[in-house]
C-alpha positions in Angstrom: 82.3 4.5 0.5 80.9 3.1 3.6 80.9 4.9 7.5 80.5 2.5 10.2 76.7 3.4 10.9 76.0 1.3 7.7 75.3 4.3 5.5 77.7 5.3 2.3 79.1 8.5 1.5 76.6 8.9 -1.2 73.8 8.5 1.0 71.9 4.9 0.8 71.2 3.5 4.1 71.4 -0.1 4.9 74.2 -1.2 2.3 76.9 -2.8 4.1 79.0 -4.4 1.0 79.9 -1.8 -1.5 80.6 -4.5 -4.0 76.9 -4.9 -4.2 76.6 -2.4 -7.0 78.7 -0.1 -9.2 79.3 2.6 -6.9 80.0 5.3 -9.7 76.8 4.4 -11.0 74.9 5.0 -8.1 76.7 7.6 -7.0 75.1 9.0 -10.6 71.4 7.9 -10.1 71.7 9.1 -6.3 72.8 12.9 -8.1 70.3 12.6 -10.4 67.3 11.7 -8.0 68.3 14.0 -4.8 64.5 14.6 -4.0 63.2 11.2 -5.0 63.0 8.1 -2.7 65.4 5.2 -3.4 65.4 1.9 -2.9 67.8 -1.3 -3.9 67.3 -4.6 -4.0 69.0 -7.7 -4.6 68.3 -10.8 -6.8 66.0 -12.4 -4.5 63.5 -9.3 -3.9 65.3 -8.5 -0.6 66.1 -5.0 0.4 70.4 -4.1 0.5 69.7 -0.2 1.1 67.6 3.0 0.5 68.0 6.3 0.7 66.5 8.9 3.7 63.6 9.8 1.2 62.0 6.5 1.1 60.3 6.1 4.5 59.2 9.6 3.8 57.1 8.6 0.8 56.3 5.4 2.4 55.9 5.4 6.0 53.9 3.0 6.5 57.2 0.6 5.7 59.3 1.9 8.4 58.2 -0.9 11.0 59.7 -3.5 8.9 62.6 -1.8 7.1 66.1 -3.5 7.5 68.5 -4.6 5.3 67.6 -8.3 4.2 63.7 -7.5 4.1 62.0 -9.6 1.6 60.2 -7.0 -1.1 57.1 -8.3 0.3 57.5 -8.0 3.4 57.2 -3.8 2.8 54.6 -4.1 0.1 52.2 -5.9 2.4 51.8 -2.5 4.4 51.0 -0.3 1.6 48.4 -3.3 -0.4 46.4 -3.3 2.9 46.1 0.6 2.5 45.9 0.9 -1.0 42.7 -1.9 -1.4 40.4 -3.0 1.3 40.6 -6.4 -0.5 43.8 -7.6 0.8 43.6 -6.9 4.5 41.6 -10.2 4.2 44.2 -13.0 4.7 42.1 -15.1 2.1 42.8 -12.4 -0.6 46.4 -11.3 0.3 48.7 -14.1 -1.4 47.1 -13.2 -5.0 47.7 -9.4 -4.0 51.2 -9.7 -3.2 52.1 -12.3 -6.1 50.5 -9.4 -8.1 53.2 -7.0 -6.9 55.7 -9.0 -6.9 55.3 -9.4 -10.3 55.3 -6.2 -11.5 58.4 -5.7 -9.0 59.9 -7.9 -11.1 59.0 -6.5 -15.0 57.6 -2.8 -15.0 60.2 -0.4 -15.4 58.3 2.4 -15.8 57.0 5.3 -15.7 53.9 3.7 -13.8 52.1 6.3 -12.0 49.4 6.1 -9.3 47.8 7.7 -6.6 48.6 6.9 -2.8 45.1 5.7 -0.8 46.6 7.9 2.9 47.2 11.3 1.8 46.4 11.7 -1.6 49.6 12.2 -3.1 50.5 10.8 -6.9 53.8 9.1 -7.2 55.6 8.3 -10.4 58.1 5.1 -10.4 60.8 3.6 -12.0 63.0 0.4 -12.1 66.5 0.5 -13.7 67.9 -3.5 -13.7 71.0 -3.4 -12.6 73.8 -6.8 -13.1 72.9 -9.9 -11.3 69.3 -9.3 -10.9 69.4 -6.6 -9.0 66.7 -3.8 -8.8 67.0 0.0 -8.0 63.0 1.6 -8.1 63.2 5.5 -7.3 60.3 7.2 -6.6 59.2 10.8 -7.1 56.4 12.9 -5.6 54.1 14.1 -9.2 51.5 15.5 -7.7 52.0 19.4 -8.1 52.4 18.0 -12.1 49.0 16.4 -12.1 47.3 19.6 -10.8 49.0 22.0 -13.1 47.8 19.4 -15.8 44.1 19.2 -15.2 42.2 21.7 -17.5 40.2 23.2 -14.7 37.4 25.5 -17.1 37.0 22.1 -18.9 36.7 20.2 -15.5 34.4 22.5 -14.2 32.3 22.3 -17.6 32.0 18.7 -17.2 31.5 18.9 -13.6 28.3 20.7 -14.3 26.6 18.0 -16.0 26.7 15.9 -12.5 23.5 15.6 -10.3 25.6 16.3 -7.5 27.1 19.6 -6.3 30.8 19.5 -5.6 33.1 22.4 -4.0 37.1 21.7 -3.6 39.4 24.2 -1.4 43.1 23.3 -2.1 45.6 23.2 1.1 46.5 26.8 0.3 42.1 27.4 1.1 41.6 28.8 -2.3 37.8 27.7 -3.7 39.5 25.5 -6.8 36.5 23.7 -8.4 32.7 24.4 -7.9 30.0 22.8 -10.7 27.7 25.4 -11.6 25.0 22.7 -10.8 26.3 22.7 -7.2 25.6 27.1 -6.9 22.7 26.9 -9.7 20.3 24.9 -8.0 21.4 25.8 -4.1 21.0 29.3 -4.2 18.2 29.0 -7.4 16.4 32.7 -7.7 17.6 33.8 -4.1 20.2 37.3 -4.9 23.4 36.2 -3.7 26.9 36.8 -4.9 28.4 33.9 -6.5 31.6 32.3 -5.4 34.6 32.9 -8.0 36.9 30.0 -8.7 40.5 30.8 -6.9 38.8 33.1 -4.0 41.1 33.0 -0.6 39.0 31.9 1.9 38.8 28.3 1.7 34.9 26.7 3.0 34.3 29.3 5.4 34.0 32.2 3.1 32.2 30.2 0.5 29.4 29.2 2.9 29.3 32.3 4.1 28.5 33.9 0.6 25.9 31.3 0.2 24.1 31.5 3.7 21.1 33.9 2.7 20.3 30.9 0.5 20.1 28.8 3.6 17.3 28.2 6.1 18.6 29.2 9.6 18.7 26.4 11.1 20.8 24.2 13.8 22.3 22.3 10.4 23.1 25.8 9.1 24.7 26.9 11.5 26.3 24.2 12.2 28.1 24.2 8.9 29.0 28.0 9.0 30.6 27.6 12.4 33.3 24.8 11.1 37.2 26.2 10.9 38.9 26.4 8.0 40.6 23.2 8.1 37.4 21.3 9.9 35.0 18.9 8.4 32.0 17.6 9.1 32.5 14.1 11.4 28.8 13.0 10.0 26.7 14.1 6.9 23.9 16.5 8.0 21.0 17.8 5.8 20.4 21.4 4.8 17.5 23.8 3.9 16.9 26.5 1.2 14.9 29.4 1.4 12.9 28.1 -1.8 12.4 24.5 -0.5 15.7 22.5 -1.6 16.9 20.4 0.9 20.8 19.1 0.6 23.0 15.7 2.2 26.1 17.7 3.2 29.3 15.3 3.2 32.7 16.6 3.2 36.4 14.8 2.9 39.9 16.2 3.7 42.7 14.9 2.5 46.8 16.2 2.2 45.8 18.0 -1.2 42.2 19.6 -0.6 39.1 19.6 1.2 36.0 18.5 -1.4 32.5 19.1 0.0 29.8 17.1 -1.7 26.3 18.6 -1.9 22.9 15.9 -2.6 19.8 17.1 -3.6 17.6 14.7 -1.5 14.0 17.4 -2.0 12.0 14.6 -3.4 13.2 12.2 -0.8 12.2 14.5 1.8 9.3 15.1 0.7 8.5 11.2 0.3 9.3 10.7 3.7 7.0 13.6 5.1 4.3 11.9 2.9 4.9 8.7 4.0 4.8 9.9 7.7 1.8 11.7 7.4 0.4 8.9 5.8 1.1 6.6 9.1 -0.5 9.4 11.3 -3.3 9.3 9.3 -3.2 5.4 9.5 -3.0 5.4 13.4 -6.1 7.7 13.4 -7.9 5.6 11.3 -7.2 2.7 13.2 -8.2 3.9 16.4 -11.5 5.1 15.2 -11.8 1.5 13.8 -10.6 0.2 16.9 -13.5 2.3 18.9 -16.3 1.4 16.9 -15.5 -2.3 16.6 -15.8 -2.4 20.6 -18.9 -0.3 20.1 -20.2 -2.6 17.9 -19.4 -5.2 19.8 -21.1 -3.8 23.1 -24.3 -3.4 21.2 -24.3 -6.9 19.2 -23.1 -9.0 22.0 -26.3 -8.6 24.0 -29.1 -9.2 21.2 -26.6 -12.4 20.0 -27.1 -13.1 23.6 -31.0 -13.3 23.6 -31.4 -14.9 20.1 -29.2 -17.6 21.4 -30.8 -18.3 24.7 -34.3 -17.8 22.7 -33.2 -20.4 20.1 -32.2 -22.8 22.9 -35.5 -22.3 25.1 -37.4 -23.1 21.5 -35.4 -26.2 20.8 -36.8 -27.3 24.1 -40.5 -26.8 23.3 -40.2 -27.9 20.3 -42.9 -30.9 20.1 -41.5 -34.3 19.1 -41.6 -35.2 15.3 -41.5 -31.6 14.1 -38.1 -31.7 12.5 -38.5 -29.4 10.3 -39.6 -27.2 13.3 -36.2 -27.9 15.0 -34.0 -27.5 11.8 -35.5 -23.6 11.3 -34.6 -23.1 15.1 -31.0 -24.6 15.0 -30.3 -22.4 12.2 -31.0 -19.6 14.1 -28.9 -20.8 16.6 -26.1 -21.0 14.2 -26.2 -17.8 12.4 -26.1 -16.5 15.6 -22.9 -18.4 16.9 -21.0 -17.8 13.4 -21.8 -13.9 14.4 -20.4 -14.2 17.8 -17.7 -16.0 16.1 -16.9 -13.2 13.6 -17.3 -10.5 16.1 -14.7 -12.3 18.5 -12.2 -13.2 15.2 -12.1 -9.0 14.5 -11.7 -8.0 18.3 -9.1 -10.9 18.6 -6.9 -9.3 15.5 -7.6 -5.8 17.0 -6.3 -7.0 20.6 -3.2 -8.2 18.4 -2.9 -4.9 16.7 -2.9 -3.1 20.2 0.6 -2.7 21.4 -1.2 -1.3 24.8 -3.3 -4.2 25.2 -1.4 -7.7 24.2 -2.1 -10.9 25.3 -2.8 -11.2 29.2 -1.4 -15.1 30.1 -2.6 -17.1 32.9 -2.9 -20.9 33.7 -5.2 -22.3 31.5 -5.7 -26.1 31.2 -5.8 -27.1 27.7 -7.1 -30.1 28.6 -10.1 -29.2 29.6 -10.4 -26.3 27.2 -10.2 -28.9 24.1 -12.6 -31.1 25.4 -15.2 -28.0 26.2 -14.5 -26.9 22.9 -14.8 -30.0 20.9 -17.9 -30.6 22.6 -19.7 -27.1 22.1 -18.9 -26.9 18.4 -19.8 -31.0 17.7 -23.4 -29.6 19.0 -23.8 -26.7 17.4 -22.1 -27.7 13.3 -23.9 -31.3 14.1 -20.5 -32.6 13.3 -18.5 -35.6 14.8 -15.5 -33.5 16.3 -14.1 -35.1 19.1 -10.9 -34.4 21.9 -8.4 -37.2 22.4 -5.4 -36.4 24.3 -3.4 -36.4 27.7 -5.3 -34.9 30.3 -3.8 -32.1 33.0 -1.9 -30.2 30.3 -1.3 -27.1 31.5 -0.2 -23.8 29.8 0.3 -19.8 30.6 -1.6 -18.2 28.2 -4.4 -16.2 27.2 -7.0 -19.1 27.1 -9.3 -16.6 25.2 -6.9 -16.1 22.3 -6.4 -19.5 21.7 -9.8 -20.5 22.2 -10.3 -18.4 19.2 -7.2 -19.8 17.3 -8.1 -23.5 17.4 -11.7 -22.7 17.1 -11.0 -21.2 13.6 -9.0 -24.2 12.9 -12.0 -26.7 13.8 -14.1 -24.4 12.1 -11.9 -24.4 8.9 -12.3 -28.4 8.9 -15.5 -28.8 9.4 -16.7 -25.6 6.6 -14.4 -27.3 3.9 -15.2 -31.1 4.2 -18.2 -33.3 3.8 -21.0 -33.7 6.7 -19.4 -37.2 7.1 -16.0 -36.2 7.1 -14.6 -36.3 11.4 -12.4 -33.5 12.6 -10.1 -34.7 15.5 -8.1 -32.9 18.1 -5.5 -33.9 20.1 -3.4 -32.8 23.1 -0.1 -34.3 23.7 3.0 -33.0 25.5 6.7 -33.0 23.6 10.4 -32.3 25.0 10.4 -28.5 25.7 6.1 -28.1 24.3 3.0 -28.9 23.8 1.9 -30.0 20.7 -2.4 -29.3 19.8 -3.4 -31.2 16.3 -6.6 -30.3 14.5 -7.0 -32.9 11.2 -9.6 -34.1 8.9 -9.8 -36.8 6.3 -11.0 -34.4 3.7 -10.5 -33.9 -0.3 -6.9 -32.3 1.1 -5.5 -28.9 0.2 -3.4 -28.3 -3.0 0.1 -28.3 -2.5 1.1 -25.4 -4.2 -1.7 -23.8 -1.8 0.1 -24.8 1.4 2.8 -22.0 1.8 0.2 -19.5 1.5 -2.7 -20.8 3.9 -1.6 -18.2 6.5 -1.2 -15.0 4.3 -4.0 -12.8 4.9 -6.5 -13.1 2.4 -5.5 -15.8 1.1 -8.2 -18.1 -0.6 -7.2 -21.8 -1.4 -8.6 -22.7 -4.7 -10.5 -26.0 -3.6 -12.8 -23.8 -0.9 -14.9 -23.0 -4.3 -17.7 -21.0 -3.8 -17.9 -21.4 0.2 -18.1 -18.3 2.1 -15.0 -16.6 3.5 -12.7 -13.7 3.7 -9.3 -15.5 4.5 -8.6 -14.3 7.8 -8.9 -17.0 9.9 -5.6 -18.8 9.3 -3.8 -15.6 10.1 -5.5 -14.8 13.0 -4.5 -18.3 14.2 -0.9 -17.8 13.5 -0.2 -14.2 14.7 -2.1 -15.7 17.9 0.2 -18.3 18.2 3.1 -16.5 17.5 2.4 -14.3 20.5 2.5 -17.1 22.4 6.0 -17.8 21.1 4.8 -20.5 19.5 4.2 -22.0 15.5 1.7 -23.6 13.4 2.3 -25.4 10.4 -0.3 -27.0 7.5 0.2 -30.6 6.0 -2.3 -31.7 3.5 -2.4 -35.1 1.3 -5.0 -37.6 0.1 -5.9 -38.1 3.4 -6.9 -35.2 4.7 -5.0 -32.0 6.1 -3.5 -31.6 9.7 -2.6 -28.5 11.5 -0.2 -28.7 14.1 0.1 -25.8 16.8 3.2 -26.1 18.9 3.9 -23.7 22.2 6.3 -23.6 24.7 6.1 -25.4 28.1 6.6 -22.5 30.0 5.6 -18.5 29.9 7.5 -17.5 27.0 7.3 -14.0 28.4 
């Protein structure tokens, strides 16, 4: 029963003892199961022989197929095609103890679709003495077809929001929803495409292309061959304003072409883009007349200040009340300059064109001017203490502006007693600029939230503000590659700007 190329008369390969199994009997199965695949196996889940039919059905196994195989050994193949899951290494074992089991206890009929190809397979496992296993295998895909109701698949098929057209491999149309035609070709006069029309995708588009804008995606589609698919999903458009996501799928059984209405997305997206143009425009014409406004303020701010400063000089000795009214002028003037320079600094930021220009600025000496200038114009003790020579590339304007809000943010929310320090010190890899108080302190569950725009922390009460100068100061630093952060306790809050040593550019 057995030639010498390891192969017995009746046809199983790889079965080399032909006491192994009762030949009569398998010589009966074999008869019975001409056009199936075969395989045995022994009483440890290795493979003893199959028959010529079994790397057809499962080629993937024909890299590892020998007599002696362990079971799992050509399971692992067809587990890694059939679920995604198990080509992980992680997932695999429980996968192929899975199998094994059923390897082991299902006899059948157990019937399931192959992932590569499409095809349904039926199987079966006859015990045989000792433990051993015969599983044959047979090709029930032809069956399913004739099965499947199709005027009550294509009645159910209607109900779907999505249009769906399948061409079997002999390119005959052999499902199409009526929502798919319906709602494509909607009151255009076309002829509709009849279930079982020769043809295959071709023909059917071709039916339906007066219902089609023509376009490049059109066209496109109408040009495919019969047996061509689209590589990539492309979009469509009706006469009447439809527009469709076009995906199609081939596999050894039929080609299924998937239609999505995606009109109101569309349309979203065309309202959301004309929304941004009108955005841009907007904010260039904001952009314009904030410099315009700026042009004309700056130089009246300009002559109230000096004014108010000549005035304080003349001022005679012993008329306080004189010199108050004339440094409050002074002041409303600077906080106007001040607000003016906050909304062209967040503009600036705004302008991809325009960004930050850097240059060697000592911060050193900017601090200390700084501290200075505002101490004599809030009447506050703010005062620099730091290293000295601290250099940086940046855009000394910018951050004039950033730590000036910070200062400004101490001394508006604390008492006229209260001291603002700042400080200058240099750090592995940065430079570190501190701006603290010893204030009532911030609420914590206010922290987090001290740089979102708007943002008002509940113990400013009623003084005035509109909560952008926090995020002024951190987009500013952040173009500077650097970060600021807010700490606030009993006593007092700190800010803590940190920036990089170098040009982060």
């Amino acid at each position: 029963m057995v030639d010498g190329a390891g192969t017995t008369a009746d046809g199983i390969v790889g079965l080399t003892d032909p006491a192994i199994v009762d030949q009569g009997l398998l010589a009966a199965l074999l008869a019975a199961h001409v056009d199936e695949a075969v395989c045995l196996y022994d009483a440890d889940d290795r493979v003893v022989g199959w028959n010529a039919n079994y790397p057809t059905f499962f080629p993937e196994v024909r890299a590892v197929l020998r007599p002696g195989v362990p079971f799992t050994d050509t399971v692992r193949p067809l587990l890694e095609q059939q679920f995604p899951e198990a080509r992980d290494p992680a997932n695999l074992p429980r996968f192929l103890a899975a199998a094994t089991e059923r390897h082991r206890s299902v006899t059948g009929p157990m019937t399931y679709q192959l992932a590569v190809g499409g095809r349904w397979v039926e199987m079966r496992m006859f015990p045989l003495p000792g433990g051993k296993r015969l599983k044959i295998w047979r090709d029930v895909t032809r069956h399913r077809l004739d099965a499947i109701d199709l005027p009550l698949l294509n009645d159910a098929m209607s109900t779907l929001q999505i249009g769906i057209a399948v061409f079997d491999r002999q390119h005959r149309l052999a499902l199409m929803n009526s929502q798919f035609f319906g709602e494509l070709v909607g009151g255009y006069r076309v002829d509709p495409p009849q279930i079982g029309q020769p043809g295959g995708r071709p023909a059917t588009i071709a039916q339906i292309r007066p219902a089609l804008v023509d376009d490049e995606a059109a066209r496109h589609l109408a040009a495919l061959g019969i047996d061509e698919v689209l590589a990539e999903p492309l979009v469509v458009e009706t006469v009447h304003g439809r527009s469709y996501r076009v995906q199609e799928t081939i596999s050894a059984a039929s080609l299924a072409s998937i239609w999505v209405d995606i009109t109101e997305r569309r349309q979203l997206e065309r309202s959301l883009t004309e929304a941004l143009a009108t955005e841009q425009r907007l904010r260039t014409e904001q952009r314009q007349l904030l410099a315009l406004l700026a042009h004309e303020v700056r130089s009246p701010l300009a002559v109230i200040s000096t004014s108010a400063q000549a005035m304080q000089r003349t001022v005679p000795k012993g008329d306080e009340p004189m010199r108050e009214r004339v440094a409050k002028i002074d002041r409303a003037g600077r906080r106007l300059r001040d607000l003016i320079d906050s909304c062209l600094a967040e503009d600036r930021l705004d302008a991809p064109d325009l960004g930050i220009e850097r240059r060697h600025c000592d911060l050193s000496f900017l601090l200390g001017d700084l501290c200075d200038e505002l101490a004599a114009a809030r009447g506050r003790d703010i005062a620099f203490a730091g290293e000295e020579d601290v250099g940086v590339t940046a855009d000394a304007g910018l951050l004039r502006i950033a730590i000036s809000n910070l200062i400004e943010n101490a001394v508006k929310y604390t008492g006229s007693d209260v001291p603002v320090r700042v400080g200058l010190q240099r750090e592995a890899g940065g430079i570190t600029i501190t701006v603290s108080d010893r204030g009532p302190g911030i609420s914590p569950a206010d922290v987090p939230r001290l740089f979102d725009k708007y943002f008002r922390a509940a113990t400013t009460g009623g003084t005035a503000g509109a909560g952008l100068g926090l995020p002024i100061v951190k987009r500013i630093v952040e173009q500077h590659g650097g970060t600021v952060a807010a700490a606030s306790g009993p006593d007092g809050s700190r800010f803590t700007i940190r920036l990089p040593a170098g040009d982060p550019a």
